[in-house]
N, C-alpha and C positions, 0 to 999 in steps of 0.2 A: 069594294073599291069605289068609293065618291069622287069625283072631279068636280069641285065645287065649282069653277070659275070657267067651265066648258060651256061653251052658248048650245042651243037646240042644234042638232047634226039635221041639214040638209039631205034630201035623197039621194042627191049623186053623188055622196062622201065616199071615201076609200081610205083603208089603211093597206100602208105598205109593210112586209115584214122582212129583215134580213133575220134569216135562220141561224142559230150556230151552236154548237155542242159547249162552246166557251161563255156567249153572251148571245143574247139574241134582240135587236134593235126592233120597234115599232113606231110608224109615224102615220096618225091622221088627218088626214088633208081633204079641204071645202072645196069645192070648185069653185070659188069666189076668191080666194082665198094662196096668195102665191106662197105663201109659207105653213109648216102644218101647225096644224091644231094641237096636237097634244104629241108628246112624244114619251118613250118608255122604251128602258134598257131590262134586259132581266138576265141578269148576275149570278152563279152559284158558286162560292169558294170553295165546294166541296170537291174531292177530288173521285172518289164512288160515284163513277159512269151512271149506275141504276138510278141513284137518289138525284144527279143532277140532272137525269132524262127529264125525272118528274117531274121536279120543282121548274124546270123551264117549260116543260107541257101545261102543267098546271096554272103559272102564272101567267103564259100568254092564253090560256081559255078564260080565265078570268077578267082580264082586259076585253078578249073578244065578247064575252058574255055579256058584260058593260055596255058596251060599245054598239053591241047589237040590240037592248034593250032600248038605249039612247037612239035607233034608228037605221045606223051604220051597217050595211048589205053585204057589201063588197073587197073582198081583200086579195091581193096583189102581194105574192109570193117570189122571193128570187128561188130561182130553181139552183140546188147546186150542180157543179159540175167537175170532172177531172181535169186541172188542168197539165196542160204536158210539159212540164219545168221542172226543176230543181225542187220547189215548196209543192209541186200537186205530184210528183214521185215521194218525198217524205212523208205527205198526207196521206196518200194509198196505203203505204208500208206499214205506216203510225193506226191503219183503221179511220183517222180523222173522217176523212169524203163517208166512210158507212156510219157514222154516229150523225153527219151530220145530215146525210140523206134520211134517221132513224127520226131527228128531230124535223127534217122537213117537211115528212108524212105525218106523225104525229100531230102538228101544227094544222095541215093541209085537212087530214080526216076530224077534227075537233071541229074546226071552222066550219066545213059541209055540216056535218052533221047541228052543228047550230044556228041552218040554215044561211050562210055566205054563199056567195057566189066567190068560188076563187080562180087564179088567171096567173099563172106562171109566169116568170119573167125572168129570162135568160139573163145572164152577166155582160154576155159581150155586147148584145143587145143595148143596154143603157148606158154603160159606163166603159167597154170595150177591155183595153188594159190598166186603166189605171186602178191604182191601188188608194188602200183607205186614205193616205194623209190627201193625196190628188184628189180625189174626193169633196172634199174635207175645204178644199185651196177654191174649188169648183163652187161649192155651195155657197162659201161666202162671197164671191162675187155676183151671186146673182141675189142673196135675199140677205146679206150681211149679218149671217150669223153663223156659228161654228159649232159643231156638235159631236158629243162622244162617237167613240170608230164603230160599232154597231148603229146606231141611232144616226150616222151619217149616211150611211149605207141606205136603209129605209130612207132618209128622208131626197136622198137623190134620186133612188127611183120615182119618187109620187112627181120628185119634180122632171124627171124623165117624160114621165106619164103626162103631164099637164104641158109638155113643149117647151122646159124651160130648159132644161139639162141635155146641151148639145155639147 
């Protein structure tokens, strides 16, 4: 995986990751730098839980691999969690919150072991209640650009992280 058009990663870079059993969003961000650097969604149309564990494990260690080769140390994980509603009672029911705690260990122990430093990041924490599209309404007010619903998610935290996403 080449990024041809990626400048040299800084020390104090981070990527952000939103986790997810459906898609999973990543966004790398400079501390110089109010908007991320690269960003990457990873997709599986497959409906086979096993093969789309992989393929999301495998394609986010690959980016991290990159990424870490390129310099990049530190990654910055939403942590999942239950929430008590209507969609986080159907998610429990559905298994969802355990596939997606399944990919956010997977993700967590790939990155350590490829030597990151990783750092959990709660939900309510950054973004409290609002939901992807608010999200989404948030980010482009502050760097005027708009980004798919995983890849929004990541890139609100980083800008959480940097003091931008109040």
């Amino acid at each position: 995986m080449t990024r041809i058009n990626l400048p040299p990663i800084p020390e104090n870079a981070f990527i952000t990751c939103d986790p997810g059993s459906g898609g999973t969003g990543l966004a790398l961000f400079f501390p110089e730098h109010p908007f991320p650097m690269d960003t990457k969604v990873i997709k599986c149309p497959i409906n086979d839980w096993e093969i789309k564990q992989r393929m999301i494990l495998s394609t986010t260690d690959a980016y991290l691999v990159d990424m870490y080769e390129r310099g990049c140390r530190k990654l910055f994980i939403e942590l999942p969690q239950y929430m008590n509603s209507v969609k986080g009672e159907i998610a429990a029911k559905s298994n969802a919150l355990g596939k997606l705690l399944m990919v956010y260990g997977g993700i967590k122990a790939n990155a350590e072991l490829r030597g990151y430093t990783t750092k959990p990041i709660i939900i309510g924490h950054w973004k409290g209640q609002l939901d992807k599209h608010k999200v989404n309404i948030r980010i482009k007010k502050i760097i005027g650009a708009e980004f798919e619903d995983h890849i929004a998610d990541a890139v609100g935290m980083g800008l959480y992280l940097k003091g931008k996403f109040k």
